[in-house]
VEXDREN-2710 file (C-alpha; in Angstrom, 1 decimal):
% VEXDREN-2710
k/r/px/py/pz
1/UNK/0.0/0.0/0.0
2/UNK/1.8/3.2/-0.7
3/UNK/2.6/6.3/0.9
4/UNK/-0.3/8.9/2.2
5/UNK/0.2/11.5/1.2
6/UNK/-2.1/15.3/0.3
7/UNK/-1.1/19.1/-0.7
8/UNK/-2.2/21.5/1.2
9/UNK/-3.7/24.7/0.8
10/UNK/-3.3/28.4/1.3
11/UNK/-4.0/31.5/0.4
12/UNK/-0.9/34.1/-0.7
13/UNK/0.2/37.7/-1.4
14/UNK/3.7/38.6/-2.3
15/UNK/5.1/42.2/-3.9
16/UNK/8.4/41.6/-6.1
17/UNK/10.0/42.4/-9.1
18/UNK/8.9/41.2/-12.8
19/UNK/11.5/39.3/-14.2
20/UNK/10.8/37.6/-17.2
21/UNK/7.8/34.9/-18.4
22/UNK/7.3/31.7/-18.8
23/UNK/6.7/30.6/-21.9
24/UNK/6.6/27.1/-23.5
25/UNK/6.3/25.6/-26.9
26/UNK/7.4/29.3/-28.0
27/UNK/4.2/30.8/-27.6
28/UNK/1.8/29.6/-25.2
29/UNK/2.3/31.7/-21.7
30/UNK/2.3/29.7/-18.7
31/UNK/3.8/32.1/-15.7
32/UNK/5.9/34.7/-14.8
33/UNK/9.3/35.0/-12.7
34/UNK/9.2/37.2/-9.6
35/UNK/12.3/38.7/-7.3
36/UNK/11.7/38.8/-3.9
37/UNK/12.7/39.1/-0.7
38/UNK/12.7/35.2/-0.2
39/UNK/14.7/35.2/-3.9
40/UNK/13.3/34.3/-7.5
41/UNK/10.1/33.0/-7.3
42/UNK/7.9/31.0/-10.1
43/UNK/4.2/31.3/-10.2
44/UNK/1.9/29.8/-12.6
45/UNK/-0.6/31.7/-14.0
46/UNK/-4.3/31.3/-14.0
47/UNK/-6.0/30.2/-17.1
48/UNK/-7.9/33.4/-17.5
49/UNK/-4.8/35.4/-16.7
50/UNK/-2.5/33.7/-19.3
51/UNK/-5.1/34.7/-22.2
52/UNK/-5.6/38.9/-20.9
53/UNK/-2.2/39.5/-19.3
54/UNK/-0.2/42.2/-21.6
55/UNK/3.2/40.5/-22.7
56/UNK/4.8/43.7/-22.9
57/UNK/5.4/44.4/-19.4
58/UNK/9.0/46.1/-18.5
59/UNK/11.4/43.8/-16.8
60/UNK/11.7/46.0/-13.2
61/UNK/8.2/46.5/-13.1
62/UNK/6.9/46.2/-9.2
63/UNK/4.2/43.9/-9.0
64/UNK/1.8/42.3/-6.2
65/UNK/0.4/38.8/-6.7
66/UNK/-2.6/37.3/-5.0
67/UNK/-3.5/33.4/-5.4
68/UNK/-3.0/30.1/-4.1
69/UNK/-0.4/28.3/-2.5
70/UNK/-0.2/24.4/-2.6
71/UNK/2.6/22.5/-0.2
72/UNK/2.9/18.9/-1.4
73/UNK/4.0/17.1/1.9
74/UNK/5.2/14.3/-0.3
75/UNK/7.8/16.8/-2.3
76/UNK/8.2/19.1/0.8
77/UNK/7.8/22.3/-2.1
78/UNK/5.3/25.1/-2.5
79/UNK/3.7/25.8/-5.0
80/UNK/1.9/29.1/-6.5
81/UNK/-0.5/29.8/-8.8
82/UNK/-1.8/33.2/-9.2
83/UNK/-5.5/34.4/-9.3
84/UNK/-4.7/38.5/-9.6
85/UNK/-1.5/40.1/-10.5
86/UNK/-1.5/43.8/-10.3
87/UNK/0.7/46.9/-9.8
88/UNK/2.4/46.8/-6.8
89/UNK/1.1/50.3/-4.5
90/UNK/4.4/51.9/-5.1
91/UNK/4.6/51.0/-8.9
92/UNK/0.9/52.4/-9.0
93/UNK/2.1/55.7/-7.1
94/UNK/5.2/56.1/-9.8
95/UNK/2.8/56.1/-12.7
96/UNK/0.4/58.6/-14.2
97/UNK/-1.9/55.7/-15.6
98/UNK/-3.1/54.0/-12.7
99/UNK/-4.3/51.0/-14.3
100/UNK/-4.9/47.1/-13.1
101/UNK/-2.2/44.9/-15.2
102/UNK/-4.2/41.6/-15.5
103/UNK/-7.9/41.1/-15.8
104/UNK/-9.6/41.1/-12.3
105/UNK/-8.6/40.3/-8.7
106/UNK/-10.2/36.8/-6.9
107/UNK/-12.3/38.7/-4.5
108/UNK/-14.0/40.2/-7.8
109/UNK/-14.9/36.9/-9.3
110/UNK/-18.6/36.7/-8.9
111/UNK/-21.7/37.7/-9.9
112/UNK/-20.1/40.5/-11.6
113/UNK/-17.6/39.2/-13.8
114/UNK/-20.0/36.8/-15.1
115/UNK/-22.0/39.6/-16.6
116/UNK/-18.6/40.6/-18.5
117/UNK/-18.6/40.6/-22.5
118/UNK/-16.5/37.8/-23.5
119/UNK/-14.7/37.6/-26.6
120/UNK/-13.8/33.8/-28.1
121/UNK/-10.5/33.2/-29.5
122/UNK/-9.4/29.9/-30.8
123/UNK/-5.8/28.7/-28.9
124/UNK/-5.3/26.1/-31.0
125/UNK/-1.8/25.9/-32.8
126/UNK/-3.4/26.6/-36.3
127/UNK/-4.5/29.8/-34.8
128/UNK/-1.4/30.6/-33.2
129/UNK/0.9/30.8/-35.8
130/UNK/-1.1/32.7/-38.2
131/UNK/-1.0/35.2/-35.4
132/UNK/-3.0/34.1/-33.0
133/UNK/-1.0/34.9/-30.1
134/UNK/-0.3/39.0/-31.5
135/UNK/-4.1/38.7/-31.6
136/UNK/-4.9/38.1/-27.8
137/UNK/-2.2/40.6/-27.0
138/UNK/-3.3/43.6/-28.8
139/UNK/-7.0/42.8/-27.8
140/UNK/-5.7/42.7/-23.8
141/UNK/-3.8/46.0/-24.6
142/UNK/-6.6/47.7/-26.3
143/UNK/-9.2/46.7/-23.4
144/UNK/-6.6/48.1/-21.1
145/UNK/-6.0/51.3/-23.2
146/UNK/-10.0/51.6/-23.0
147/UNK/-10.2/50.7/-19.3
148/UNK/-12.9/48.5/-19.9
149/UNK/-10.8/45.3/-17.6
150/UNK/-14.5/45.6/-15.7
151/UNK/-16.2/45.0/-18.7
152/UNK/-14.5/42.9/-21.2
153/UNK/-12.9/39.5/-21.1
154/UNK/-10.9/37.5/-23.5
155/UNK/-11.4/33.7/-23.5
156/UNK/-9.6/31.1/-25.0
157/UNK/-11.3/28.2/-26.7
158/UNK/-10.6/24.8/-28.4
159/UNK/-11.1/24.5/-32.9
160/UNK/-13.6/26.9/-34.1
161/UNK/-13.1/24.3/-37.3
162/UNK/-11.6/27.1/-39.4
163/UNK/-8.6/26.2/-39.6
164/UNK/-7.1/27.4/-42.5
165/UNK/-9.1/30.9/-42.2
166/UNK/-6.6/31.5/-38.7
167/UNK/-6.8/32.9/-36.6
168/UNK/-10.5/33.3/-35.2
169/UNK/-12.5/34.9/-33.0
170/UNK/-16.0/35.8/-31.8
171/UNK/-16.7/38.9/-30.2
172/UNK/-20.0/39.3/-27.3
173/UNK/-22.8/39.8/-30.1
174/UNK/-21.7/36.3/-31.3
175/UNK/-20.0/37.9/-34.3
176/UNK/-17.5/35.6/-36.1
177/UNK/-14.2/36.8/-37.4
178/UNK/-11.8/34.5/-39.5
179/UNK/-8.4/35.7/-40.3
180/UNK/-8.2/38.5/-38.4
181/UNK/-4.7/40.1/-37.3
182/UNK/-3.4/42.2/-34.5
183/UNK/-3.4/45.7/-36.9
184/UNK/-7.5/45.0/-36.9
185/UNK/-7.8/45.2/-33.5
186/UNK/-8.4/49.2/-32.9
187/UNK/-11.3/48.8/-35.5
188/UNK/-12.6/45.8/-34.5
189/UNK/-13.5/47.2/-30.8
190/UNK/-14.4/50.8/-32.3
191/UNK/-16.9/48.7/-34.3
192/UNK/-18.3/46.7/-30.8
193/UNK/-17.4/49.4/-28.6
194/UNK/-17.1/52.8/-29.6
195/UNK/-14.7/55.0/-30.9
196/UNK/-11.5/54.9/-28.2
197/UNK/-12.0/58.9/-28.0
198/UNK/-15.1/58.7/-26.3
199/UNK/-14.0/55.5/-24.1
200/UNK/-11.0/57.8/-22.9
201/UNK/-13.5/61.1/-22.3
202/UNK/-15.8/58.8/-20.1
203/UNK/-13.0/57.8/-18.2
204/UNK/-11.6/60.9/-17.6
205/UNK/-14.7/62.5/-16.3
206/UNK/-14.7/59.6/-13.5
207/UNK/-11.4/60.2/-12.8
208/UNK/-11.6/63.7/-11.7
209/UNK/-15.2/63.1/-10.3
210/UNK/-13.1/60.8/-8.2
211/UNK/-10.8/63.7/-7.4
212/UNK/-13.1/66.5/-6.2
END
């Protein structure tokens, strides 16, 4: 009979340094390096982080992660998987774009984020190398420039069974797009969500109502 053995598990919140990702089979991201106090750390992404997180992050950057922590009592090792990543309060402080880096924080997973717009896009390796994986990064960085993180959410999915007609996607209204390519993106969301000029004038008008 062998060896009893569980993981156990804990909640986490650590502040470091970015470092670099984690990338395997050249193009599918799978975590992130941190430096720490405690050293260089690996964490694992969530799914739904790995698909909305904006690959051009600055080595340097500050960042504070929130998730879970597993300790296998068989290996004697932690390990993390993240749930939220965002600007550590410092990093947020040093910039004059406040803005959330990944999607949405665990504590905001409810009710609320399942009343977000979600936009389809195939992973599969078809996809991917006809530019499937510039695709997810300009739509995270155009639903960032837009601050609509609140509102929009980008989801990976298996074949849409257009293969050849890579890579493809299907925005909230259950509009299908084959072959469409990272320079599309700014139109594509002017065309679901308004011009860019008048996302940026609505947020600026919560921003200084914030302020007064």
């Amino acid at each position: 009979m062998g060896k009893y053995h569980h993981k156990e598990i804990s909640e986490f919140c650590l502040e470091g340094q970015f470092l670099d990702f984690v990338i395997k089979d050249g193009y599918k991201l799978k975590g992130l390096l941190l430096a720490t106090s405690d050293g260089e750390v690996y964490i694992k992404l969530a799914k739904h982080l790995r698909i909305a997180f904006d690959l051009r992050l600055p080595p340097g950057t500050w960042l504070q992660v929130v998730g879970e922590k597993k300790y296998d009592t068989k290996t004697g090792e932690f390990k993390l998987k993240a749930q939220g990543v965002m600007a550590a309060r410092g990093e947020v402080e040093r910039r004059e774009d406040v803005r959330t880096i990944a999607a949405e924080k665990p504590q905001e997973k409810s009710v609320k984020s399942a009343k977000k717009n979600t936009i389809l896009v195939c992973q599969k390796s078809s996809c991917m190398k006809r530019g499937g994986k510039k695709l997810c990064q300009a739509l995270a960085a155009s639903i960032s420039e837009r601050g609509l993180e609140d509102q929009v959410t980008i989801k990976g999915t298996g074949c849409m069974k257009q293969c050849k007609a890579g890579p493809n996607l299907i925005m909230p209204d259950k509009t299908r797009y084959t072959k469409i390519q990272a320079e599309q993106v700014s139109t594509l969301m002017d065309k679901h969500f308004g011009p860019k000029e008048q996302v940026e004038i609505s947020m600026s008008e919560i921003v200084n109502a914030d302020t007064k």
